[in-house]
py3Dmol code that shows the C-alpha trace and the ligand (Angstrom):
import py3Dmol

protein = """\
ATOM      1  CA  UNK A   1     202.480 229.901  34.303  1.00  0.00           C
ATOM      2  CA  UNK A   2     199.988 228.948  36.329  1.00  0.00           C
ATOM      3  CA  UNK A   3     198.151 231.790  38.098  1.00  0.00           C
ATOM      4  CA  UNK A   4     197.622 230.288  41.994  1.00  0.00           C
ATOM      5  CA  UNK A   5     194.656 232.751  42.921  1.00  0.00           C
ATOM      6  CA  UNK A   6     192.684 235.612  40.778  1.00  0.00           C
ATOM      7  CA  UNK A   7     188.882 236.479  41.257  1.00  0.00           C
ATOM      8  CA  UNK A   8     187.079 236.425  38.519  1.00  0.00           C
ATOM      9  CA  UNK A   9     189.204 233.661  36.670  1.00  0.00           C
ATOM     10  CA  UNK A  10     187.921 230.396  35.329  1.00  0.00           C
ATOM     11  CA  UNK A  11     190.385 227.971  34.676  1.00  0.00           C
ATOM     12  CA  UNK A  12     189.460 225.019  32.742  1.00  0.00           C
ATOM     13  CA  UNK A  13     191.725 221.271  32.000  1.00  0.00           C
ATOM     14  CA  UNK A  14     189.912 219.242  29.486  1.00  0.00           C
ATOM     15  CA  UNK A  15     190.994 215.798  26.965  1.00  0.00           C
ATOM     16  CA  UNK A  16     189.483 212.927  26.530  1.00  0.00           C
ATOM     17  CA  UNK A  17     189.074 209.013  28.962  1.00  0.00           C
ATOM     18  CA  UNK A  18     192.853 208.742  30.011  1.00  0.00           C
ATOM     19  CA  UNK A  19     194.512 212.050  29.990  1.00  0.00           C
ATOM     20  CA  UNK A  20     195.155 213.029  33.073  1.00  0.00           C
ATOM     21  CA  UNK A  21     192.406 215.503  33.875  1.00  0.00           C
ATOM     22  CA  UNK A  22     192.167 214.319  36.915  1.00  0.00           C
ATOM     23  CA  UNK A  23     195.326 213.898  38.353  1.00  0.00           C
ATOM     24  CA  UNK A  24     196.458 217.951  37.019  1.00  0.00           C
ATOM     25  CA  UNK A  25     193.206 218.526  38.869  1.00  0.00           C
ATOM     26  CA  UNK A  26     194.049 217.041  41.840  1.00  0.00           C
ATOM     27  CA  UNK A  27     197.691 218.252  41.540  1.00  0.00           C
ATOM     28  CA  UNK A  28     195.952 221.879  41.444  1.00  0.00           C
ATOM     29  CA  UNK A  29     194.110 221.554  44.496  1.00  0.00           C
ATOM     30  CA  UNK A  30     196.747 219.653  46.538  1.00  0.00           C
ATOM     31  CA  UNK A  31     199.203 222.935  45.847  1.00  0.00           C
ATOM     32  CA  UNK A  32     196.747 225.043  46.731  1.00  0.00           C
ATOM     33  CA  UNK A  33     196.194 223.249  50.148  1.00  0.00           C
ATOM     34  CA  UNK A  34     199.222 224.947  51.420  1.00  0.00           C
ATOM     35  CA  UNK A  35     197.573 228.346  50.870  1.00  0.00           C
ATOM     36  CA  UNK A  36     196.146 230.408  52.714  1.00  0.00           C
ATOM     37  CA  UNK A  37     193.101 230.119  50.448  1.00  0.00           C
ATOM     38  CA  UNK A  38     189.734 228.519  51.283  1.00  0.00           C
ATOM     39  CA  UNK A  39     188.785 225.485  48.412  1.00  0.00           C
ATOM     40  CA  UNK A  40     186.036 223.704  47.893  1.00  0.00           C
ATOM     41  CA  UNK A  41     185.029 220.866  45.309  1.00  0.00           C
ATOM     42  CA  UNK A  42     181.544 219.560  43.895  1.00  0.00           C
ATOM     43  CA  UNK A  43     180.811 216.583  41.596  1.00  0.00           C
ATOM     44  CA  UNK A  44     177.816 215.227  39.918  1.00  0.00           C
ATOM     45  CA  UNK A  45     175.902 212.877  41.605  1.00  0.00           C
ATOM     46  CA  UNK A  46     175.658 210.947  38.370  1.00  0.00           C
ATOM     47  CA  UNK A  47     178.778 209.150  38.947  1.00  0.00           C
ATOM     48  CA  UNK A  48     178.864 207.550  42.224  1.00  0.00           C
ATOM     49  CA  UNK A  49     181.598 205.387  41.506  1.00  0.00           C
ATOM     50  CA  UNK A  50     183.680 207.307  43.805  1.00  0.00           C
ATOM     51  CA  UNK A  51     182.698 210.209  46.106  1.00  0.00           C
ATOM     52  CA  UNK A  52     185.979 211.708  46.057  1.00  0.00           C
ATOM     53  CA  UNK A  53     188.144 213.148  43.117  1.00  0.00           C
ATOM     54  CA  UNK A  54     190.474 210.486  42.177  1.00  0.00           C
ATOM     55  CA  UNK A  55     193.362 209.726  39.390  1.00  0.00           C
ATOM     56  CA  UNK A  56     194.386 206.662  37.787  1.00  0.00           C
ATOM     57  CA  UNK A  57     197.744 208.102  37.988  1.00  0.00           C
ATOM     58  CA  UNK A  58     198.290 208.159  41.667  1.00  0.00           C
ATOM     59  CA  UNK A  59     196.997 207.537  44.594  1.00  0.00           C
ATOM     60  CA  UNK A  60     195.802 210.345  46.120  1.00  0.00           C
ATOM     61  CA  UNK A  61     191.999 211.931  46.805  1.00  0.00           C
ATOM     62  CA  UNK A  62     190.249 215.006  46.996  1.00  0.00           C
ATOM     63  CA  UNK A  63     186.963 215.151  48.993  1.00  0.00           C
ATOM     64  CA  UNK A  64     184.547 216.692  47.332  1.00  0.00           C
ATOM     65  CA  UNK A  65     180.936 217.647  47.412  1.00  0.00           C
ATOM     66  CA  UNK A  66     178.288 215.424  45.609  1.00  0.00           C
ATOM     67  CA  UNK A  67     175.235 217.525  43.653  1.00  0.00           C
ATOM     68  CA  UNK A  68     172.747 216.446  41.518  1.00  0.00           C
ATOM     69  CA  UNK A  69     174.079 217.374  37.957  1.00  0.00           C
ATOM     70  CA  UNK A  70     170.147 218.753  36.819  1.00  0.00           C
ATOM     71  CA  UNK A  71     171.402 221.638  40.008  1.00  0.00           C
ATOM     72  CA  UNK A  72     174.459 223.008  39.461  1.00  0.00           C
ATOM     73  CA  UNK A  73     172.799 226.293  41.537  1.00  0.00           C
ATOM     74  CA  UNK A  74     173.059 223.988  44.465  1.00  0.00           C
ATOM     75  CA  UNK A  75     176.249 225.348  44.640  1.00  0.00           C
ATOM     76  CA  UNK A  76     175.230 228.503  45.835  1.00  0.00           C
ATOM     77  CA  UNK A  77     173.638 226.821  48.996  1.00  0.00           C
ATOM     78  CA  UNK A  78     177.443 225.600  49.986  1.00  0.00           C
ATOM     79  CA  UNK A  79     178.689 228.885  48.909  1.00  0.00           C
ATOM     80  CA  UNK A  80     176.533 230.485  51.395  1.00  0.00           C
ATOM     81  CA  UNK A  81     177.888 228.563  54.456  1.00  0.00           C
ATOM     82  CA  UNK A  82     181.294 229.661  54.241  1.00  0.00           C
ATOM     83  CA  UNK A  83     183.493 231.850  52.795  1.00  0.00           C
ATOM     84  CA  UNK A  84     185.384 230.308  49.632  1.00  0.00           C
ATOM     85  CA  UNK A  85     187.757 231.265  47.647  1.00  0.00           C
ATOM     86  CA  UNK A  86     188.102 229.144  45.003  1.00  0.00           C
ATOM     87  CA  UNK A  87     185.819 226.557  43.476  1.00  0.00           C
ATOM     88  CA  UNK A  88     186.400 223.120  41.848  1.00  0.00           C
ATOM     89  CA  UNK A  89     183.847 221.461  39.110  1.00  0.00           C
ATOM     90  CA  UNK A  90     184.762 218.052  38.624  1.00  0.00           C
ATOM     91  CA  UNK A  91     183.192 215.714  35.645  1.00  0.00           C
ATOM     92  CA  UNK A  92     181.525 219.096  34.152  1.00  0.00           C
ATOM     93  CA  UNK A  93     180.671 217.416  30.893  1.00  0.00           C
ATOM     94  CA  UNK A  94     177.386 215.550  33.209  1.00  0.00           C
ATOM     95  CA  UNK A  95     176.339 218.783  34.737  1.00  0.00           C
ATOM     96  CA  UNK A  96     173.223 220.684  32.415  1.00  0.00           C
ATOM     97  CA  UNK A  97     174.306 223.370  30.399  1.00  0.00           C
ATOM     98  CA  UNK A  98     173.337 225.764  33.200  1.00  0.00           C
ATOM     99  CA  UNK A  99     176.312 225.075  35.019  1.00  0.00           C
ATOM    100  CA  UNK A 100     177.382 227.910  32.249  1.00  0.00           C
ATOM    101  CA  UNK A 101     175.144 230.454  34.368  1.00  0.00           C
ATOM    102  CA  UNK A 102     176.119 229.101  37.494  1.00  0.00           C
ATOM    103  CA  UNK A 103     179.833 230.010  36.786  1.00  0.00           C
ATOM    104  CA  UNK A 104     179.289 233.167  35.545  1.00  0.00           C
ATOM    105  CA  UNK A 105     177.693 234.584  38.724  1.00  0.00           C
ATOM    106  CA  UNK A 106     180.173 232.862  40.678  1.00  0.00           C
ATOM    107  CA  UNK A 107     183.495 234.458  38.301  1.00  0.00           C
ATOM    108  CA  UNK A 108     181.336 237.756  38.809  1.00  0.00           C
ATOM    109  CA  UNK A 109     181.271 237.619  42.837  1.00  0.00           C
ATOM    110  CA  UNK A 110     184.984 237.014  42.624  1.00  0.00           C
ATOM    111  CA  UNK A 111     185.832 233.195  42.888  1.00  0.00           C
ATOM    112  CA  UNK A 112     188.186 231.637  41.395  1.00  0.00           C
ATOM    113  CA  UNK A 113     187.069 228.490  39.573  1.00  0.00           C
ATOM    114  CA  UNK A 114     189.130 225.572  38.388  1.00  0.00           C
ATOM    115  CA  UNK A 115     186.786 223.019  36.101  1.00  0.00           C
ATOM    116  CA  UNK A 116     187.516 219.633  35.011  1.00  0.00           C
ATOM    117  CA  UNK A 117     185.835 217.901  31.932  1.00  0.00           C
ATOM    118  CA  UNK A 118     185.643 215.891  29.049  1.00  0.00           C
ATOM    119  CA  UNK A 119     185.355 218.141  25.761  1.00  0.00           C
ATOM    120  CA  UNK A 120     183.294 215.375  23.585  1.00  0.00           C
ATOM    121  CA  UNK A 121     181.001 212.957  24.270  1.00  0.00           C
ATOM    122  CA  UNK A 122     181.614 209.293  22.986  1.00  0.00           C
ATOM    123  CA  UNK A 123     179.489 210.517  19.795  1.00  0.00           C
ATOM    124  CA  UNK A 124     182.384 212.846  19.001  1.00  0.00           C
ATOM    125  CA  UNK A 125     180.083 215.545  20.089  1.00  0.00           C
ATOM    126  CA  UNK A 126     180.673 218.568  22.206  1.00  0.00           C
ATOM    127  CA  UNK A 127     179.512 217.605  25.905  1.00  0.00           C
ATOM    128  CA  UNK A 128     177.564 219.472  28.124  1.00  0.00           C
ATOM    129  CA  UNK A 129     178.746 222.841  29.022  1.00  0.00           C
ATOM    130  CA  UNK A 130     182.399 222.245  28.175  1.00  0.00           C
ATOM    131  CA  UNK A 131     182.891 224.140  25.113  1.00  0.00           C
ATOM    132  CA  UNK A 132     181.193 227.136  26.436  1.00  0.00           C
ATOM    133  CA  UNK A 133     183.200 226.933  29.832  1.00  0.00           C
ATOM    134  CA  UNK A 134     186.202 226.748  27.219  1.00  0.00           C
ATOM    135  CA  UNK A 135     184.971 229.954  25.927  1.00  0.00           C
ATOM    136  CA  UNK A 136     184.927 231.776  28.602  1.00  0.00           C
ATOM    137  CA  UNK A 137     188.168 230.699  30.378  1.00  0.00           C
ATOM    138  CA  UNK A 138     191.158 232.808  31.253  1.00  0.00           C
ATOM    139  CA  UNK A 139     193.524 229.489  31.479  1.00  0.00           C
ATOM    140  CA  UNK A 140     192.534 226.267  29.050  1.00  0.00           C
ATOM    141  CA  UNK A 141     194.915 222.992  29.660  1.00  0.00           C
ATOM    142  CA  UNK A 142     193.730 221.046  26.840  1.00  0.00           C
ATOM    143  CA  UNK A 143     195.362 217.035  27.253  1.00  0.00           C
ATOM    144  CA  UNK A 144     195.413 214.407  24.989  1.00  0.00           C
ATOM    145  CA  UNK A 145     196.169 210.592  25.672  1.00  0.00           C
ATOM    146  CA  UNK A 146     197.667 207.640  23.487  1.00  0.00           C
ATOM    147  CA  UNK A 147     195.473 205.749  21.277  1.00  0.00           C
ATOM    148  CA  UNK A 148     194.325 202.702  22.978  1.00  0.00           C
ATOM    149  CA  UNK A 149     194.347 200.532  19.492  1.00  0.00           C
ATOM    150  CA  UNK A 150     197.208 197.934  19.659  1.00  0.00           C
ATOM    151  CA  UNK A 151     200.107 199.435  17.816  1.00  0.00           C
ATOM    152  CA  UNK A 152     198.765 203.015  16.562  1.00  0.00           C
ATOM    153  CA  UNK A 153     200.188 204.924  19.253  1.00  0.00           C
ATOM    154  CA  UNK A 154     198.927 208.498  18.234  1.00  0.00           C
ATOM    155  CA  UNK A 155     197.459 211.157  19.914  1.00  0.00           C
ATOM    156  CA  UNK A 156     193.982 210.247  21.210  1.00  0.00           C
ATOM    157  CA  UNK A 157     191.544 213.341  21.443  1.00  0.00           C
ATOM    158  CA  UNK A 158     188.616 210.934  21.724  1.00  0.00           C
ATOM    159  CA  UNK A 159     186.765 208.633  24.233  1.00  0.00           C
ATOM    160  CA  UNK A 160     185.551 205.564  22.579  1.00  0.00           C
ATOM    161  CA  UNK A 161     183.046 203.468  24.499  1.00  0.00           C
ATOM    162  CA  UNK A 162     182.682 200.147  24.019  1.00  0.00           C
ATOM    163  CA  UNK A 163     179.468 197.274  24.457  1.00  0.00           C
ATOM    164  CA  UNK A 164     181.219 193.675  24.724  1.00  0.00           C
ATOM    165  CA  UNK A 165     184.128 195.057  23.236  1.00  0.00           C
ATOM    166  CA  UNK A 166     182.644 196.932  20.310  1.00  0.00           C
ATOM    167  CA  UNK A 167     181.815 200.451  19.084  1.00  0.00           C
ATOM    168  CA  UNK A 168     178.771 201.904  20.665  1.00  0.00           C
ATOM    169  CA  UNK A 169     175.904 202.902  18.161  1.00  0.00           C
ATOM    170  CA  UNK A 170     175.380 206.660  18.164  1.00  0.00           C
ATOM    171  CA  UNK A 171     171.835 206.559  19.701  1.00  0.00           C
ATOM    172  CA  UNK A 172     172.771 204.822  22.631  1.00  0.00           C
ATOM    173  CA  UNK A 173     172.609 206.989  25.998  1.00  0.00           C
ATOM    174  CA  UNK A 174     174.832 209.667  26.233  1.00  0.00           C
ATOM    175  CA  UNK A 175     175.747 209.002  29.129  1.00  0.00           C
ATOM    176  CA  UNK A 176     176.664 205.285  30.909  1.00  0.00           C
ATOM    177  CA  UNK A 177     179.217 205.252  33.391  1.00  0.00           C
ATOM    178  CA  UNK A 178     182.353 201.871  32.974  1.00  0.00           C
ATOM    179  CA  UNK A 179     180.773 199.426  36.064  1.00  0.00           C
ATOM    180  CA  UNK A 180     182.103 196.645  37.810  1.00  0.00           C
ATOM    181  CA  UNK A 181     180.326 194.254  35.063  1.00  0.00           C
ATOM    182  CA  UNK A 182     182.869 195.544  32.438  1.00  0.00           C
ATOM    183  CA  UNK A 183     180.178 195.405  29.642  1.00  0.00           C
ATOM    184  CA  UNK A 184     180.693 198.831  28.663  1.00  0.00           C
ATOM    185  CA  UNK A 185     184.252 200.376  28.915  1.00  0.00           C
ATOM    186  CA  UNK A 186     185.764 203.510  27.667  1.00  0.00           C
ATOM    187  CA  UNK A 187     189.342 203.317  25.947  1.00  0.00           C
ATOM    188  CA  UNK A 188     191.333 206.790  24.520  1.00  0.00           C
ATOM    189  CA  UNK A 189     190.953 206.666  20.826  1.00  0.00           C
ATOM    190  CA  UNK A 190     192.756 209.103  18.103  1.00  0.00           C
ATOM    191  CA  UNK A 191     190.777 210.529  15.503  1.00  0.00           C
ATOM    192  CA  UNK A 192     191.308 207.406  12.406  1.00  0.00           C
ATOM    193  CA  UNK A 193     190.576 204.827  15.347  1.00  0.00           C
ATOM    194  CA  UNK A 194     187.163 206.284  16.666  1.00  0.00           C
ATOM    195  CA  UNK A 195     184.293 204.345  15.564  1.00  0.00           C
ATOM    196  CA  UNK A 196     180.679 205.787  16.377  1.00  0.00           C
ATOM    197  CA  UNK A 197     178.305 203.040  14.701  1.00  0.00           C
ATOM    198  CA  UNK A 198     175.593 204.420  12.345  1.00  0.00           C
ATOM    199  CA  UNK A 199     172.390 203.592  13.549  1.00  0.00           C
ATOM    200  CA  UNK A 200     170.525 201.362  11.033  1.00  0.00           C
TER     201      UNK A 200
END
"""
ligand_1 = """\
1
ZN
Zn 194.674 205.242 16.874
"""
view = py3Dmol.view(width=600, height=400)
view.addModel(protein, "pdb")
view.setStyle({"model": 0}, {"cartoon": {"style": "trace"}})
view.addModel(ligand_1, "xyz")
view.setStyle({"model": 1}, {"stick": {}})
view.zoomTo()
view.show()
């Protein structure tokens, strides 16, 4: 059972491209709109594909702050305008691994905070600060999507990416965002169908 507010507790939904993180994240929120309590939402500015918080799955939005992922103490700035009571971290995985610290304070001062993230990189690799947020949370909701690869249909716990249509080689950025010109796309992958390409 869900717990709708509690100070100090970190919450955390993580899976790979495809599972649903966002719309349970926006599902979260959206319940906790009819509250009494006071939310608020950041995102990296790294992907500025959309400003809001948005699902695949439906079609609803969450506004939410954009900060530049090298900052996650910006926070504090917003924190300082108003009084919160719960906080939302959207796309954690781009934030630096101080986002860790960041949280900490902000469990210790009493918020609530809800984070959304992938939990490997398309290396296979742990990502960011996920696995420490992980770590430290009261509530995990860990998700996992259907394999993409015609026919397989297993579990996917993976994000593949994808240049023209094949396997990214494991030194190439870690992160790209999936843009309008389609030549690098993301697909859910299970563990037999992820392909990381050695470098040569
Ligand atoms: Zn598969």
């Amino acid at each position: 059972m869900t717990i709708v507010y509690k100070p100090g507790c970190l919450e955390v939904i993580f899976g790979p491209m495809k599972s649903g993180k966002s719309a349970i994240f926006i599902r979260r929120f959206k319940e906790l709109e009819y509250s009494d309590y006071k939310l608020i939402i950041f995102k990296p500015a790294v992907n500025t594909r959309e400003l809001g918080v948005s699902s695949r799955a439906f079609d609803v939005k969450l506004e939410a702050i954009v900060i530049d992922e090298k900052n996650p103490e910006l926070i504090f700035e917003y924190l300082k305008k108003k009084q919160y009571n719960i906080v939302g971290i959207d796309e954690a995985h781009f934030f630096d691994n101080h986002l860790v610290d960041v949280i900490d304070i902000l469990l210790k001062e009493g918020y609530h905070v809800i984070v959304s993230g992938l939990m490997l990189s398309f290396r296979g690799e742990p990502f960011g600060p996920m696995p420490w947020l992980v770590g430290r949370a009261d509530e995990v909701t860990s998700l996992t999507a259907i394999c993409d690869v015609d026919g397989c249909n297993h579990r996917a716990t993976r994000s593949q990416r994808l240049i023209n249509g094949e396997p990214a080689p494991y030194n190439s950025p870690l992160v790209v965002i999936e843009d309008q010109s389609k030549i690098e796309t993301y697909e859910a992958r299970c563990v037999i169908h992820h392909i990381v390409l050695k470098n040569q």
